[in-house]
C-alpha positions, 0 to 999 in steps of 0.5 A, a space after each residue: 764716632 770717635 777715635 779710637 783715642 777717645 774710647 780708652 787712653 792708651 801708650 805705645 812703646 816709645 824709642 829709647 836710646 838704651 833699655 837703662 831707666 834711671 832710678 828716680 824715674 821709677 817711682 814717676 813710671 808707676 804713677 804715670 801707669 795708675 795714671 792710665 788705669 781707667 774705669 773701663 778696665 772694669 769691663 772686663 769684670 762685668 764681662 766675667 761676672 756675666 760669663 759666671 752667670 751664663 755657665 749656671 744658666 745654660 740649658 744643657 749642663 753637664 759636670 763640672 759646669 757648675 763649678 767653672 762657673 763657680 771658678 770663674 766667679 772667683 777670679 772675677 771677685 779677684 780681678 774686681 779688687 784688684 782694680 779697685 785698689 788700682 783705682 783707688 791708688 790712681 785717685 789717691 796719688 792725684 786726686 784731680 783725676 777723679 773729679 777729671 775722670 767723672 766729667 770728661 768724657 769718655 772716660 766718664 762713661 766707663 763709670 758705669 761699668 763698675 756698677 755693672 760688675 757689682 751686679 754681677 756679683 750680687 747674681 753670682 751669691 744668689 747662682 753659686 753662694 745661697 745653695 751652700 749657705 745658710 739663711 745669712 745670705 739670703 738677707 745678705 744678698 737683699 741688703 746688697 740689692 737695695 743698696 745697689 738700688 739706691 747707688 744706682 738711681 742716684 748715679 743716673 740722675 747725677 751722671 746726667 746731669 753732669 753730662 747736660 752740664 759739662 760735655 753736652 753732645 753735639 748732633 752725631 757724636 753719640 758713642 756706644 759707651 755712652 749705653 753704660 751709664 744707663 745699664 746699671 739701672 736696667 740690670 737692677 732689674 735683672 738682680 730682682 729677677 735672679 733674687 725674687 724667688 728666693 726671698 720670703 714673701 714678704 719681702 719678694 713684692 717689694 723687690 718685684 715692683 723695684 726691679 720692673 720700675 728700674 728695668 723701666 727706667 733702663 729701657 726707656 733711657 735706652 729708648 732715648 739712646 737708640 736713635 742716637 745710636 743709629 743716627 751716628 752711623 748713618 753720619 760717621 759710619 761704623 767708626 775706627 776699626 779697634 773700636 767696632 766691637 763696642 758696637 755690640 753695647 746696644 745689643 744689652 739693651 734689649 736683652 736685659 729687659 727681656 731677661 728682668 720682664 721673665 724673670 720677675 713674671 715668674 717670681 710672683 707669689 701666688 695668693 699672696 698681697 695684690 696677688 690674692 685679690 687678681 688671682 689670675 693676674 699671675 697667670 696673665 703677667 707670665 703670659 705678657 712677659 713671654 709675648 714681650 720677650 719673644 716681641 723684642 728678641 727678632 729686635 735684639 738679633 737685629 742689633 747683633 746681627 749689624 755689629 757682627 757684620 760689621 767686624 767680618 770685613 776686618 776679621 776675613 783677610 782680603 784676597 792678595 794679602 793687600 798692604 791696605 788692608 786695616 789691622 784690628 788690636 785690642 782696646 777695652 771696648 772689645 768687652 762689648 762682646 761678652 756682656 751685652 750677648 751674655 743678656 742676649 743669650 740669657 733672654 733665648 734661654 728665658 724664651 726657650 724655657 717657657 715654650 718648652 722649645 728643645 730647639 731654642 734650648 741647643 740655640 742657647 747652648 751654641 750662643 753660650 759656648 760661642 760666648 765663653 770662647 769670645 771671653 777667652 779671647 778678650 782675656 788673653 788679648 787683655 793680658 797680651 795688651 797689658 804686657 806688650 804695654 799697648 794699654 796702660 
């Protein structure tokens, strides 16, 4: 696996004769920190959008939930442009660096990470934006999802091809980032799931049958990955230590696809099209989501459940307060954390509303308070970073 380095550029404070900084050396210290803005900054956005959904999706509400999802929804869009513009400054000052940023890795794998958060954004108008709008937006959100659609089947058939081309990857040396660049497919397949039954009958087929083809794409590119994935660690282990929360990447993968196979089951029309001629291919089609879902979750847990572990030997000091002992600091993998589990907890809240299981309702509730905690934490030790300068 590789070090931390590789993950996410990042700047320590270097000594200095005296706190003077000349004056002409001001306008060569901004473009040096655009130069560090990277595309995996936007993992905190797609983490943020995750969390907004998740608040609006918990089992047990209670007031005001709603509207810290709808405040948290607000800042994601906030934070999202103002990287974008961060982004945009980076490349416009030194063009290079986007043709540098979209071929080397690892950097190049963070690109999907801003697709992510576009997806995100777009389930946030459906959750928190269409109760409180007019018809407008009901269109407005289809635009998006095929747009996103398009930008995102494009994206994965180039970045491939580039990663073949240019970086081609050497037997156990696959890195958890590398999940990114095949998400924004798979969450395509989450958007249909959010979005379908809201939309008119004539349009909800189309976007059924598109996001059970994207969330097919996704999976089985995961598929790919996976063994990869595993592969890595029983050659290098479990990798530096301010990177293991990265580990939690894989866990998505599974979860996502869990989420779309429900979702889109139970947007289907009935009577409606393919639906009228199979009337009770409906009824099958939520059953088989739900066995699908409920086949794959003990699977997703196992994910969980190794990269949980492997933080715990770090996170639980060792007796005597040993000089030897490594020191976990933040680095933006540490994202990894909240997006992917928020797909996890999603699919058990998806798995508990179809069986109707009280039980797997308070589980989904414990999992969704755990992660808002998580996303706190990752918030706070982001900004910390940023100002002690450990990043950027």
């Amino acid at each position: 696996m590789p070090d931390e380095e590789q993950y996410e550029p990042s700047t320590r404070n270097a000594a200095r004769p005296d706190n003077a900084e000349p004056k002409d050396q001001s306008a060569a210290k901004e473009v040096r920190l655009l130069d560090r803005f990277t595309w995996a900054n936007f993992t905190c956005t797609q983490s943020t959008g995750g969390v907004a959904i998740l608040l609006s999706e918990t089992p047990h509400q209670f007031r005001g939930l709603q509207t810290a999802g709808v405040v948290v929804f607000i800042l994601n869009l906030v934070l999202f442009v103002l990287f974008t513009i961060a982004i945009i400054c980076r490349f416009v000052q030194r063009p290079s660096n986007l043709r540098k940023s979209l071929t080397n890795p690892p950097e190049a794998y963070f690109t999907g990470s801003l697709w992510l958060s576009m997806a995100t954004i777009i389930i946030c108008m459906q959750r928190f934006g269409a109760p409180h709008a007019g018809p407008w937006i009901i269109v407005a959100i289809r635009i998006l999802f095929w747009t996103y659609a398009a930008i995102t089947l494009a994206y994965n058939i180039i970045v491939f091809v580039v990663m073949f081309v240019v970086c081609p990857l050497e037997p156990g040396t696959m890195s958890p980032p590398m999940f990114l660049m095949i998400f924004n497919a798979m969450l395509t397949g989450t958007v249909a799931s959010s979005i379908a039954a809201y939309q008119p009958l004539s349009q909800r087929m189309a976007i059924i049958v598109a996001g059970i083809a994207f969330q097919g794409l996704g999976w089985m590119l995961c598929m790919l990955f996976l063994p990869l994935f595993v592969g890595n660690m029983l050659i290098n282990g479990l990798g530096p230590v301010n990177q293991r929360p990265g580990l939690f990447i894989s866990v998505g993968s599974s979860g996502y696809t869990i989420v779309a196979l429900i979702g889109c089951a139970k947007a289907i029309p009935d009577g409606y099209g393919y639906f009228a001629k199979h009337p009770t291919a409906s009824e099958t089609l939520n059953v088989m989501a739900l066995w699908i879902g409920i086949f794959l979750w003990l699977f997703t847990f196992w994910l969980f459940a190794i990269a949980l572990l492997a933080q715990l030997p770090i996170m639980i000091p060792k007796c005597g307060n040993s000089m030897s002992q490594q020191q976990m600091s933040f680095t933006l993998p540490w994202w990894a954390i909240i997006f992917p589990n928020v797909g996890f907890t999603i699919a058990t809240i998806r798995i508990g509303e179809e069986l109707e299981s009280n039980a797997i309702a308070w589980m989904a509730t414990v999992m969704t308070m755990l992660v808002f905690a998580a996303w706190l934490m990752d918030l706070f030790l982001h900004l910390k970073s940023i100002f002690q300068r450990r990043i950027m």
